[in-house]
Kinemage of the C-alpha trace (Angstrom):
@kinemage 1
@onewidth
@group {chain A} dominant
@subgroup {mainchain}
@vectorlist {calphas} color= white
{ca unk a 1} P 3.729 19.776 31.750
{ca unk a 2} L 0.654 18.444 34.025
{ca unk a 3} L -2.562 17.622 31.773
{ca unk a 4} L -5.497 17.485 34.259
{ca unk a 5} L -8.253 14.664 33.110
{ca unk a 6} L -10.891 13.073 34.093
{ca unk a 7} L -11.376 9.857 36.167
{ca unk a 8} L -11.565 6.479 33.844
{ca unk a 9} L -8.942 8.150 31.367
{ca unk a 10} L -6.885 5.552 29.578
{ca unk a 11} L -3.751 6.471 27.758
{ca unk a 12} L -2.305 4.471 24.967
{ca unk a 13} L 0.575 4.235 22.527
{ca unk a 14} L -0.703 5.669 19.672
{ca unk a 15} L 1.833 3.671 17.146
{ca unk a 16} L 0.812 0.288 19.089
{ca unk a 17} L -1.926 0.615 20.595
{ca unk a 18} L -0.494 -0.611 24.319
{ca unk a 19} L -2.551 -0.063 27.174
{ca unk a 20} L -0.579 2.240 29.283
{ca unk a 21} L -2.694 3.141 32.444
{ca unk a 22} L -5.872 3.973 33.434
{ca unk a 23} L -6.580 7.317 36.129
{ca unk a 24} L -9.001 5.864 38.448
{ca unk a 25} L -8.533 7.533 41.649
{ca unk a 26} L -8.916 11.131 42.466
{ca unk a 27} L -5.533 12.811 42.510
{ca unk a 28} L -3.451 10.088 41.290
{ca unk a 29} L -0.418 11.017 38.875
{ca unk a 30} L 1.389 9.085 35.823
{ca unk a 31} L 4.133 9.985 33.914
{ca unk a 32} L 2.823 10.146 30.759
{ca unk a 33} L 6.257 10.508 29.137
{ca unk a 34} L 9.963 12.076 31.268
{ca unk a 35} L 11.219 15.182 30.438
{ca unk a 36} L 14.732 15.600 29.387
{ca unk a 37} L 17.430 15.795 32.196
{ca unk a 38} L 18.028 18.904 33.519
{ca unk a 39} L 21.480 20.702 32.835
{ca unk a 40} L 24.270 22.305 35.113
{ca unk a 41} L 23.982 25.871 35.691
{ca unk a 42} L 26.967 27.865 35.783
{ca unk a 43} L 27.090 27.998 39.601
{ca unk a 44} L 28.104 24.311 39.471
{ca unk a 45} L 31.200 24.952 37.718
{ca unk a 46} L 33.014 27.729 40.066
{ca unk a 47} L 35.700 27.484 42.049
{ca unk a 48} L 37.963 29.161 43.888
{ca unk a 49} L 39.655 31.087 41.148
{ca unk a 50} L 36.797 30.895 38.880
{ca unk a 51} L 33.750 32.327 40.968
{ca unk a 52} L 31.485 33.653 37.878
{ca unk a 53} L 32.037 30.474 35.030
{ca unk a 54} L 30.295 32.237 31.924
{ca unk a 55} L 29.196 28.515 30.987
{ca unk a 56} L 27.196 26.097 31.832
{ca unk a 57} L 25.299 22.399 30.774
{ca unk a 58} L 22.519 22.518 28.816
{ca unk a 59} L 19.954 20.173 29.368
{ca unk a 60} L 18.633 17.341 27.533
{ca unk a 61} L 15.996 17.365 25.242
{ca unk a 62} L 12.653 15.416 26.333
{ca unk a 63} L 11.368 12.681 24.451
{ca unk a 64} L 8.671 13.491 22.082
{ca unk a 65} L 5.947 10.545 21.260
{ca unk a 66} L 2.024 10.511 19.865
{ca unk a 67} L 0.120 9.132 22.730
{ca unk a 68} L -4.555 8.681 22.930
{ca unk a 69} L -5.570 9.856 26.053
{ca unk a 70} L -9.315 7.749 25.800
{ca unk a 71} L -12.267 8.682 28.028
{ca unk a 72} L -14.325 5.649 29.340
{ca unk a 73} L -17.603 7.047 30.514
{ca unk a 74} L -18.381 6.686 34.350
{ca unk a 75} L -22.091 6.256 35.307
{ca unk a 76} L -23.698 3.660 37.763
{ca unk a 77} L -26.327 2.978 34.890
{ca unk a 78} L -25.535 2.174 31.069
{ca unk a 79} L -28.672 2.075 28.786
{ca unk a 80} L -27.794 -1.384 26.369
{ca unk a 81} L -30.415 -1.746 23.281
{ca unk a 82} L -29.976 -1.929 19.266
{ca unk a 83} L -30.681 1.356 18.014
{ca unk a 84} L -33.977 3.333 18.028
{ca unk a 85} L -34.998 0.761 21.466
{ca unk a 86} L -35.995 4.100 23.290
{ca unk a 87} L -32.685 4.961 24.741
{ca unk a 88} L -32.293 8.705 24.273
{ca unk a 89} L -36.083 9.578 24.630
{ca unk a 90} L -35.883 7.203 27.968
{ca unk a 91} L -32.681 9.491 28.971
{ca unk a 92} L -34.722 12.885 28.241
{ca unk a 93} L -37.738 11.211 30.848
{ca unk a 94} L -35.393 10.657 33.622
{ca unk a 95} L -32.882 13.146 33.115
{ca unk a 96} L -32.747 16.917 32.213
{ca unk a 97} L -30.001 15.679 29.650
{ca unk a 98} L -31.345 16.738 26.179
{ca unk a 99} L -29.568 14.172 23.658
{ca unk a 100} L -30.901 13.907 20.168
{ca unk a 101} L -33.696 12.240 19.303
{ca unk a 102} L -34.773 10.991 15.660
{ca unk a 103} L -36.487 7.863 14.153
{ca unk a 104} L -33.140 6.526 12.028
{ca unk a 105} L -29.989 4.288 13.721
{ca unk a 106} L -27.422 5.444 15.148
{ca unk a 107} L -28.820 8.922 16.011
{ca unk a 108} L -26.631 8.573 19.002
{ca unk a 109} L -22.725 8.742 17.948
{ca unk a 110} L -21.451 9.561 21.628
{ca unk a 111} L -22.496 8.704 25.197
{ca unk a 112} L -24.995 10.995 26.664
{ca unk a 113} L -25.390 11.466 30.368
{ca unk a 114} L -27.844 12.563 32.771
{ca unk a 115} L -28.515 12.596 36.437
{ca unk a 116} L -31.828 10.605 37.752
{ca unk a 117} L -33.118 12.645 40.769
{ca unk a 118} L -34.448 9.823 43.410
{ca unk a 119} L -35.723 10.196 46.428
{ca unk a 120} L -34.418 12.473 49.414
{ca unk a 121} L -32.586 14.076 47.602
{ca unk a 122} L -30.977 11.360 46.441
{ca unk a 123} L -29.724 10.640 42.497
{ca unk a 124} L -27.596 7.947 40.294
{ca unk a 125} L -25.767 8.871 37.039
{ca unk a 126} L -27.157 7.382 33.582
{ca unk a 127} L -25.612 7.366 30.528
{ca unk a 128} L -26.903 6.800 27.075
{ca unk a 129} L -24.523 4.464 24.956
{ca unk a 130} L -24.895 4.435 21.230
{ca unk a 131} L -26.393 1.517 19.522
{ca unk a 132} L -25.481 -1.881 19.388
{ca unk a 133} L -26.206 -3.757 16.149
{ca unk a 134} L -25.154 -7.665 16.099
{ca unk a 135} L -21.291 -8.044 15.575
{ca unk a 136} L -20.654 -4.870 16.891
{ca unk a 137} L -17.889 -6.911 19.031
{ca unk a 138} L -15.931 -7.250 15.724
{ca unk a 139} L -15.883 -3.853 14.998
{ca unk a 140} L -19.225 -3.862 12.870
{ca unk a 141} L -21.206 -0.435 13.144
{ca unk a 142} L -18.495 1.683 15.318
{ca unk a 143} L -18.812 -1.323 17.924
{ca unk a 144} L -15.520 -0.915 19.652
{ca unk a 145} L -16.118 2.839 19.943
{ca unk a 146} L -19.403 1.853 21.646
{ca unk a 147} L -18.514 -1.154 23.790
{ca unk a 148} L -16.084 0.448 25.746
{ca unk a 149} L -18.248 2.596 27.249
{ca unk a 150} L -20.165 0.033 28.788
{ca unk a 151} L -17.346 -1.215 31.026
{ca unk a 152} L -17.565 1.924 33.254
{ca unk a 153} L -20.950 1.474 34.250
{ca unk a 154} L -21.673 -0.377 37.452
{ca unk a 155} L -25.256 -1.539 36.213
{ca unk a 156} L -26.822 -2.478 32.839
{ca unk a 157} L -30.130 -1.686 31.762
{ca unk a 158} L -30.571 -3.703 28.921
{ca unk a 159} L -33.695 -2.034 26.666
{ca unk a 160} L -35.634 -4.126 24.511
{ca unk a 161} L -38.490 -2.697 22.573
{ca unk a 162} L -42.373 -4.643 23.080
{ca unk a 163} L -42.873 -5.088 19.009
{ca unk a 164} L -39.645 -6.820 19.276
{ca unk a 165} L -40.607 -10.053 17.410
{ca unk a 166} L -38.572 -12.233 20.246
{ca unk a 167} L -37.339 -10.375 23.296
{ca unk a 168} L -35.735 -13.316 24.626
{ca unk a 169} L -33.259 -13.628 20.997
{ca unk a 170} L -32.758 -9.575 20.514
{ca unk a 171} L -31.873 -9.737 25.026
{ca unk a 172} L -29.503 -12.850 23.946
{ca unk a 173} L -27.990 -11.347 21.048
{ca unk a 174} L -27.084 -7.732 23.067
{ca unk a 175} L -25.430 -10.400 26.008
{ca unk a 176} L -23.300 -12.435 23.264
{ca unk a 177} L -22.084 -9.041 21.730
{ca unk a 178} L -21.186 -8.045 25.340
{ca unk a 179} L -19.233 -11.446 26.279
{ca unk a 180} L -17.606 -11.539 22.838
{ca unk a 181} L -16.042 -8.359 23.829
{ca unk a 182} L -14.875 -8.419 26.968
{ca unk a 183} L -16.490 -11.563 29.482
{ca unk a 184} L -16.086 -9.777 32.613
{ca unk a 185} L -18.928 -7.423 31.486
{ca unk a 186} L -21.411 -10.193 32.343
{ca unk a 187} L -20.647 -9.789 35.586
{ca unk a 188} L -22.003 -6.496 36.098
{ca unk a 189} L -26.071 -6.639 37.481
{ca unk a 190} L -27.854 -6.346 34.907
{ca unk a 191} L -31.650 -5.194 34.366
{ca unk a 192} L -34.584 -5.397 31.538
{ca unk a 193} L -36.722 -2.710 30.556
{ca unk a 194} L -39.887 -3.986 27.548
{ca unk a 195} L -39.914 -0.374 26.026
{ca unk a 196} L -42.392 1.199 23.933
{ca unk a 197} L -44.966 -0.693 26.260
{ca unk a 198} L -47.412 1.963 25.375
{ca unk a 199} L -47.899 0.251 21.904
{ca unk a 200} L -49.418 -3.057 23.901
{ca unk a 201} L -52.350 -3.618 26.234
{ca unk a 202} L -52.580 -5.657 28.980
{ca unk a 203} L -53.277 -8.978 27.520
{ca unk a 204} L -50.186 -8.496 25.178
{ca unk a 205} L -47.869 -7.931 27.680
{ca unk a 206} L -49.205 -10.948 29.515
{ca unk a 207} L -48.002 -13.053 26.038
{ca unk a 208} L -45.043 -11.643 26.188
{ca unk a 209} L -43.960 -12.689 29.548
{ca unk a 210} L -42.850 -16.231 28.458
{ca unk a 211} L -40.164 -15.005 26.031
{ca unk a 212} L -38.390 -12.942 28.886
{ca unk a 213} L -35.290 -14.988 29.302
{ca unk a 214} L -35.098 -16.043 33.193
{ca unk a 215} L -33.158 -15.029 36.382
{ca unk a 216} L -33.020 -11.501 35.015
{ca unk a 217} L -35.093 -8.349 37.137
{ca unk a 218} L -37.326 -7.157 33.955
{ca unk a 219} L -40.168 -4.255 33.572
{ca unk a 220} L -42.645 -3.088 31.209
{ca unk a 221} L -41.914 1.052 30.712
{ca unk a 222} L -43.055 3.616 27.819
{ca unk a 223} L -40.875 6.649 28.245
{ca unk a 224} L -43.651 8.853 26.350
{ca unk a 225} L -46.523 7.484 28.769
{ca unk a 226} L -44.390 7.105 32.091
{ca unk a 227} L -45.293 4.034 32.361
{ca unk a 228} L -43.029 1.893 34.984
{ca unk a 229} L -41.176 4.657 34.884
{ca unk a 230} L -41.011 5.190 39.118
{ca unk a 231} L -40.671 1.394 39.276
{ca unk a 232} L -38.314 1.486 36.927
{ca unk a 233} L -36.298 4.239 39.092
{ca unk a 234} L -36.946 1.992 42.170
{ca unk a 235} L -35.623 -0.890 40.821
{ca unk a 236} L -32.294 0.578 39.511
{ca unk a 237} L -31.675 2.274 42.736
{ca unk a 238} L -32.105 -1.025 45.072
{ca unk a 239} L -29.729 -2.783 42.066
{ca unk a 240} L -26.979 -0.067 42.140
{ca unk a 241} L -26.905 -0.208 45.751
{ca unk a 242} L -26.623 -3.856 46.593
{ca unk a 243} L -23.967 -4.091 43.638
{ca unk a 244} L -22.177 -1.855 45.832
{ca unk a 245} L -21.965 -4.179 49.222
């Protein structure tokens, strides 16, 4: 039996929870589990004064094991925030994806994704991961469900909202859930969007721009205003490409 799956499938022992493989190419093949070995038919068995044997070998029976065949979502962007930081209504914006939208946590339970149309007629994937709340790396919330999501996407944008009281903390505390999980996700390039900028004025965000932690491409957006919103498209396009030479 051939089960056809997507790319960044991971299949597991279900009783142990061993990492079996991954499918990451197009067109590659595992064997999942062998089939029994095939019998004799009754051909084997003639001879010269036996030419029509009416018996043969039967074949073996194939093993039979409970195994999680896992999806890890592939996009080059993965939207990181708390929940209710503007991730699904920023997805809607960009995207003709139509994920739900409500003022409560965790409104997101699975990874939405949408295509950003760029410039001559070029586009990038983006996908919407549910919420991260602090501990999440322990399990906390359905962390672990959530986290691994985030290691198939080639860039982070990290979404912090402006009435945030300290951008800098909530940014660290989203990067410490992130290294506590797994540490190679901090090497991914990773980008900061202020959401909900609509809510400040000018002098505001000007206050605010000491508390951005350093070294890290940031941008003030409001997904219901568009503000920053074609910067913000510029500047994930010139960080997915460079990650990619």
């Amino acid at each position: 039996m051939i089960l056809d799956v997507p790319l960044g499938t991971v299949a597991k022992d279900a009783e142990t929870g061993e990492f079996l493989f991954e499918i990451t190419e197009d067109g590659e093949e595992q064997v999942l589990l062998p089939g029994g070995r095939g019998g004799l038919g009754n051909s084997h068995f003639k001879t010269s004064t036996n030419q029509a044997p009416r018996y043969a070998q039967p074949g073996e029976q194939g093993k039979e094991e409970w195994k999680i065949l896992e999806l890890k979502v592939l996009a080059d962007v993965g939207l990181v925030g708390f929940p209710n930081a503007g991730k699904s209504t920023l997805l809607s914006v960009l995207t003709a994806a139509k994920p739900e939208i409500a003022p409560y946590p965790f409104t997101t339970i699975a990874p939405n994704l949408g295509i950003v149309k760029y410039r001559d007629a070029r586009s990038f994937i983006i996908a919407d991961i549910p919420g991260i709340i602090e501990n999440a790396h322990l399990g906390k919330g359905l962390g672990h469900r959530f986290l691994r999501h985030i290691e198939r996407n080639s860039t982070l944008l990290f979404m912090v909202p402006s009435d945030e009281e300290h951008i800098g903390h909530a940014y660290r505390i989203l990067l410490n859930e992130l290294e506590m999980y797994n540490p190679e996700l901090l090497d991914k390039p990773r980008v900061l969007a202020i959401t909900k900028s609509d809510l400040i004025d000018e002098e505001l965000q000007d206050m605010l721009k000491p508390d951005i932690p350093k070294g890290i491409p940031y941008i003030f957006i409001s997904a219901i205003t568009g503000k920053g919103l074609d910067e913000l498209r510029d500047l994930l396009w010139k960080t997915i490409t460079e990650s990619k030479y």
